[in-house]
Legacy VTK file of the C-alpha trace (Angstrom):
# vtk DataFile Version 3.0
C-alpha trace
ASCII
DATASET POLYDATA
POINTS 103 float
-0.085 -9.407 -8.283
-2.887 -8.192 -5.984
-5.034 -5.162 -6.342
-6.828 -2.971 -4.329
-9.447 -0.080 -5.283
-10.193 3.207 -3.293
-12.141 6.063 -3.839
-11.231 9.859 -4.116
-12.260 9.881 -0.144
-9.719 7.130 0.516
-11.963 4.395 1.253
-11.330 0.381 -0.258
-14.493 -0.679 -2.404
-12.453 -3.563 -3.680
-9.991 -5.717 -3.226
-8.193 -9.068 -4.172
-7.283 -11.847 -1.903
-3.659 -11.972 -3.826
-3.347 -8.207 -2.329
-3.627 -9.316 0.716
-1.280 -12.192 0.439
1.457 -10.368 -1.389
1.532 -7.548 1.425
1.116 -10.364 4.083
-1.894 -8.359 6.023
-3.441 -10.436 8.386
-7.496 -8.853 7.692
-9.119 -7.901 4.719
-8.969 -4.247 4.070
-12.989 -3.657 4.757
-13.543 -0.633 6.281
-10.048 0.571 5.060
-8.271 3.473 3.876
-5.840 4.102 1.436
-3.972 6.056 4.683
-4.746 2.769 6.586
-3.195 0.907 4.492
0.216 2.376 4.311
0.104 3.581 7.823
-0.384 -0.002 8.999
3.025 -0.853 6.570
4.977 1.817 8.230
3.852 0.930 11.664
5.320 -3.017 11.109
8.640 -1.507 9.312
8.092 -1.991 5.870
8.778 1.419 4.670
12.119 1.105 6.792
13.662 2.970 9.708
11.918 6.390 11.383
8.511 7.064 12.637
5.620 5.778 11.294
3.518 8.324 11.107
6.365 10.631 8.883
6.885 7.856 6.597
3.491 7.060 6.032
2.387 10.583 5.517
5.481 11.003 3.056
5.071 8.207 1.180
1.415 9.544 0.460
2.017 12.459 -0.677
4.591 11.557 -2.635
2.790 9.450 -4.341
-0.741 11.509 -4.716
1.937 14.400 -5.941
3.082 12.027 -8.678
-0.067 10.218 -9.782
1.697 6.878 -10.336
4.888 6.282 -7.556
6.259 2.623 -6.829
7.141 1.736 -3.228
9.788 -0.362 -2.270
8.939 -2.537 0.824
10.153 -5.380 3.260
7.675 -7.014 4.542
7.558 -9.188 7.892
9.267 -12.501 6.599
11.880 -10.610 5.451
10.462 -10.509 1.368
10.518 -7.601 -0.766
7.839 -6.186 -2.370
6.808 -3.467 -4.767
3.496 -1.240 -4.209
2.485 0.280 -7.488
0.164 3.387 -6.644
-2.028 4.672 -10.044
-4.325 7.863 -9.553
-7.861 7.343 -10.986
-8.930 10.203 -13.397
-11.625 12.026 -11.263
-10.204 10.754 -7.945
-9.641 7.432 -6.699
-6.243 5.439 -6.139
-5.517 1.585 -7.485
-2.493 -0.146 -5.264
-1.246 -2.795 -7.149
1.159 -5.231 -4.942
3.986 -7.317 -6.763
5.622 -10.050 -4.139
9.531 -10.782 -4.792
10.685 -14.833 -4.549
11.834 -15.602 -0.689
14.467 -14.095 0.198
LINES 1 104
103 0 1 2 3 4 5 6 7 8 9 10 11 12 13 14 15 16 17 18 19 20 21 22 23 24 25 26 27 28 29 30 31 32 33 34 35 36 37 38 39 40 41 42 43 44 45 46 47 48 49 50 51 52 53 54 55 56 57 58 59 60 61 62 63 64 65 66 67 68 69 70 71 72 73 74 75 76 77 78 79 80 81 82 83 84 85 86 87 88 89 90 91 92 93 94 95 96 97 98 99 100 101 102
């Protein structure tokens, strides 16, 4: 599992290597957003079909509405995924990602 830290503003102040494997980024998340993050999911197709930019911003608020929200995902080689979204009391998100097996 890999795990990723952001503020109540949204910005990454840390991050494992494993997150970035299991979500099969290609950079480390400095500079970052929590919004960055999901956006740049929904712009390679891992939320699935529709524009990027509505199912990023759904996703989002979905989860910030529930606190804690799980996202389904298929990433680029075709392997599922699960991104675990916690709130932080006081602000702040932690994105936990859990890689399936190959498909």
């Amino acid at each position: 599992m890999g795990i990723a830290v952001f503020t109540a503003e949204g910005a990454v102040v840390a991050w494992s290597d494993r997150f970035i494997e299991a979500l099969e980024l290609s950079q480390p998340l400095a500079g970052m957003s929590v919004d960055g993050v999901i956006s740049t999911l929904a712009h390679r197709g891992d939320l699935g079909a529709g524009a990027p930019w509505d199912l990023a911003g759904r996703e989002i608020a979905r989860a910030a509405a529930a606190g804690e929200a799980e996202t389904a995902l298929t990433l680029p080689s075709g392997r599922r995924a699960t991104l675990t979204w916690h709130a932080v009391p006081g602000g702040g998100t932690i994105l936990c990602a859990l890689p399936a097996a190959a498909p």
